[in-house]
N, C-alpha and C positions, 0 to 999 in steps of 0.2 A: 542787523546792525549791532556790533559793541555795544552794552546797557552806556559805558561811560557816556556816551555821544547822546543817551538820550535821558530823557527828564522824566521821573516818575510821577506818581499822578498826585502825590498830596502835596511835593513841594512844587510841581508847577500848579494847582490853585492856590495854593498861597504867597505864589507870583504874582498870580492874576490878583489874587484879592487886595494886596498892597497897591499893584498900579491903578488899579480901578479908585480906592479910597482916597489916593493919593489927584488923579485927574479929578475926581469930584469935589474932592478940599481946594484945587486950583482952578479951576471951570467954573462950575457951577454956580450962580448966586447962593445957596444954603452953603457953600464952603467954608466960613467962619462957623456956622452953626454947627455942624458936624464936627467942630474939633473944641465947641463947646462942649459939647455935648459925651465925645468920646473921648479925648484925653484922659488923663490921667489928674486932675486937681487934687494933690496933696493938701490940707488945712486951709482947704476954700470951702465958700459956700456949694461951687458947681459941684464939689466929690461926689459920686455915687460909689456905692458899690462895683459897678457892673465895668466900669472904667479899667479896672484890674484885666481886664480882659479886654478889653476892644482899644486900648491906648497902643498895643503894639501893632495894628492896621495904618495909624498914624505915620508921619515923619514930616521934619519941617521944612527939606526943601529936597532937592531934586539929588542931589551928593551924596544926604543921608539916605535916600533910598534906594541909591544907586551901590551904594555897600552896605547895603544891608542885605539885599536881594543878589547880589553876589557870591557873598558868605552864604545866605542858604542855599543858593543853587549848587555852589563849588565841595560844601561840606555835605549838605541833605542828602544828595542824589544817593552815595554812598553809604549812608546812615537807613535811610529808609529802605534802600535795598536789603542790607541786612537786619535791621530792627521787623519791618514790616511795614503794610503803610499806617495801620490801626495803633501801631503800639510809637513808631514814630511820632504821630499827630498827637501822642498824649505825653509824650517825651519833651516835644516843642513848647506846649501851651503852660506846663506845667514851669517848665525853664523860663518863662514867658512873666506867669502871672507871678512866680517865687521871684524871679530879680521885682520886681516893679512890691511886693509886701517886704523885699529887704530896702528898699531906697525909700520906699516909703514911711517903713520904721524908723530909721534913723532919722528922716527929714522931722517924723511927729517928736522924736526926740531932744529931736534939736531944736526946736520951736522954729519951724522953719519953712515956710510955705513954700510948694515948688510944681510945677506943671510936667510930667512925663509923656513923652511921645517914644514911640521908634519898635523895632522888632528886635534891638541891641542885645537886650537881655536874652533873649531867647535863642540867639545867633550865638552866643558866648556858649551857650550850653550846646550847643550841636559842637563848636571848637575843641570845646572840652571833653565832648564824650568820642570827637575824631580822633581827639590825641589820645586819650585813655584806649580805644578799640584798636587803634595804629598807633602804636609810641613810635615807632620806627618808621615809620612813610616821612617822609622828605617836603616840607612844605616853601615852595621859594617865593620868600618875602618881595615887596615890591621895594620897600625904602626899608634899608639898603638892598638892593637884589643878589640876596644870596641863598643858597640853601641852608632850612636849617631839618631837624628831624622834630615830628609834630608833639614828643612829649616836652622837648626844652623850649619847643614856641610858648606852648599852651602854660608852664609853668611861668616863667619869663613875662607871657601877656600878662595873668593872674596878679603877679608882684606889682608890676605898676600900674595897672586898675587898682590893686589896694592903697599903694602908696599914696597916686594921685587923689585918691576919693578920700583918705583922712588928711590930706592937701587942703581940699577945698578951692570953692572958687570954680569957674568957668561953666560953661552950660553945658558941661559933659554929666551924663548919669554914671559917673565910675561904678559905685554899691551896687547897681544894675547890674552891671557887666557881672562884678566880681557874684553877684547874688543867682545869675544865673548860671553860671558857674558850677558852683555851691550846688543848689536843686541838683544841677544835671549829675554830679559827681556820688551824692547818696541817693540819687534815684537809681542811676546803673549799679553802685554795690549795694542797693535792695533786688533789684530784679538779679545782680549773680549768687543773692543768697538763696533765692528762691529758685535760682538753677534755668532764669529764664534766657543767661545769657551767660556769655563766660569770656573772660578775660586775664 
């Protein structure tokens, strides 16, 4: 079978693992607990540390997980095939926990309490390093449905995640996005200095 047709084995767990957290946050009685517990509490008492990392298993309803898991399947599949699957899952997490210490920052900055959920940030970085690995592959938008080629998506998206996030306002993680972004952008030109990738 074509690899395209099929799913490699660290983004389908990371399928399963969001549907899984996601039916247990809606199921289960302890499902308000576990999004105490794992979110993301910027300048709350709940903050832990460890939230950095288990806030993107979260999401708060069935739309955001549904594009979110999306975007990693449609973009991953292809990344992890070429990255690997070792160096992919430290690619992800890292695009993951870097948006969520940049929305973070700014939030402490701004004296500004706020609660993060989602795999956003980390999905931005798999975008960003599709477009940077493929500038030329052809990605056909939903609204409007057209083709566009994946490095003037990916610059295009970029621009107005930043715009919007120094906007303000609405319960989007813009800084997220644009932060994962970020990570994912000088983590690939550290790994092509080190020759571990080339583009």
């Amino acid at each position: 079978m074509n690899r395209y047709f099929q799913t490699p084995p660290v983004v389908k767990n990371l399928i399963i693992i969001n549907l899984l957290v996601f039916m247990a946050t809606m199921l289960l009685p302890v499902g308000p607990q576990i999004e105490r517990w794992c979110a993301l509490w910027v300048g709350m008492p709940l903050f832990r540390t460890y939230q950095f990392v288990t806030y993107m298993f979260l999401h708060a309803n069935l739309e955001h997980l549904f594009f979110n898991m999306f975007a990693l399947w449609m973009f991953g599949r292809t990344l992890e095939y070429e990255l690997g699957p070792k160096r992919f899952l430290v690619y992800y997490m890292i695009c993951g926990v870097g948006a969520a210490l940049i929305q973070a920052g700014i939030a402490w900055a701004m004296h500004e309490p706020m609660t993060l959920v989602g795999a956003s940030g980390a999905v931005m970085g798999l975008l960003l390093a599709f477009g940077v690995l493929h500038p030329n592959a052809v990605i056909m938008l939903i609204f409007p449905p057209i083709p566009m080629k994946a490095k003037w998506f990916v610059i295009i998206y970029g621009v107005i995640e930043l715009l919007l996030g120094w906007r303000g306002g609405g319960n989007v993680a813009h800084f997220a996005h644009v932060g994962g972004m970020l990570w994912g952008l000088l983590l690939l030109y550290w790994w092509r200095r080190r020759g571990i990738i080339r583009f």
